[in-house]
C-alpha positions in Angstrom: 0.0 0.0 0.0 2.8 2.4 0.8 4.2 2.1 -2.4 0.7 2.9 -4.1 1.1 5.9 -2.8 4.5 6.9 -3.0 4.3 6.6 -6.8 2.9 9.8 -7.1 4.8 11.7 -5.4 7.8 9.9 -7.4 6.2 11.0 -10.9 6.1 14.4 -10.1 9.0 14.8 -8.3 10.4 13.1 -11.6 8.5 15.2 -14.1 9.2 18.7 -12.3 13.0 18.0 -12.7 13.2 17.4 -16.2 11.4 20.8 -17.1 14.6 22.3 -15.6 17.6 22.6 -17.1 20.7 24.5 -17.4 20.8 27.3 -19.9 22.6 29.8 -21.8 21.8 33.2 -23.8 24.0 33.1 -27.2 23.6 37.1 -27.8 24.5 39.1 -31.0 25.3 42.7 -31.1 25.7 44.5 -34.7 26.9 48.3 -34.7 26.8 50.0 -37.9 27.0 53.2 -39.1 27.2 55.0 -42.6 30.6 54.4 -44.3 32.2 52.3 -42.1 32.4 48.3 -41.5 29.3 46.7 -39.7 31.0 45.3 -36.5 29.9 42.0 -34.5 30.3 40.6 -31.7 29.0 37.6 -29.6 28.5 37.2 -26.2 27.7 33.9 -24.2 25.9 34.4 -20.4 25.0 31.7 -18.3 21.8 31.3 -16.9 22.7 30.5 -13.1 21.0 27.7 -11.4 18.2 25.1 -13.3 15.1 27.1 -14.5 12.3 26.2 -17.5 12.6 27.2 -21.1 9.7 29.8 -20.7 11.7 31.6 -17.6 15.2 30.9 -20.2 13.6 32.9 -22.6 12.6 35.9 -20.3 16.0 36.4 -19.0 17.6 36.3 -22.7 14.6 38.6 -23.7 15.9 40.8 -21.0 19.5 40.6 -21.5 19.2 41.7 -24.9 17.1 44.7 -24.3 19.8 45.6 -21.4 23.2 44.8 -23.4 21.4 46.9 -26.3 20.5 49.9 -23.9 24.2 49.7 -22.9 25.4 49.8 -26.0 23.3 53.1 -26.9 24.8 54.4 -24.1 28.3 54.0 -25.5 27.7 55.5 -28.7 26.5 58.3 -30.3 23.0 58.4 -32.3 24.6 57.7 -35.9 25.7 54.2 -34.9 22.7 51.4 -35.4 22.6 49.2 -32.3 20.9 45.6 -32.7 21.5 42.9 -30.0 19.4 39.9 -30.4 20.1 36.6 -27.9 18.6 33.4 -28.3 18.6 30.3 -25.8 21.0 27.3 -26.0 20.5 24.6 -23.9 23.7 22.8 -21.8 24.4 19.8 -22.1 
């Protein structure tokens, strides 16, 4: 009987977990500005601690629209800032 109802709690417990994982925001950051080279750069963050997809894809949502406002900061009106990040998952 015990183990009637342990299974349950054992199913969750195993489905929860693998809905988190460890993830990373691959971001993209292209500058460019009227007669000279469009510059690009790439930046890898790690997404600390195990968290869902959905939540993974806030925080890179987020990280993008912060390492773009950044960038503005940095540079003067003439330059075109795009930063775009998109989830990887660890392995």
């Amino acid at each position: 009987m015990k183990k009637l109802i342990l299974l349950p709690y054992f199913a969750v417990i195993i489905i929860s977990s693998s809905c988190r994982k460890n993830y990373s925001c691959t971001c993209t950051t292209n500058l460019t500005e009227p007669g000279y080279v469009p510059y690009q750069t790439a930046t890898v963050q790690k997404i600390e601690g195990r968290v869902s997809n959905k939540k993974a894809t806030k925080i890179c949502t987020n990280t993008a629209s912060q390492m773009e406002a950044n960038t503005r900061l940095i540079f003067n009106d003439a330059v075109k800032v795009e930063t775009s990040c998109s989830v990887q998952e660890n392995q």
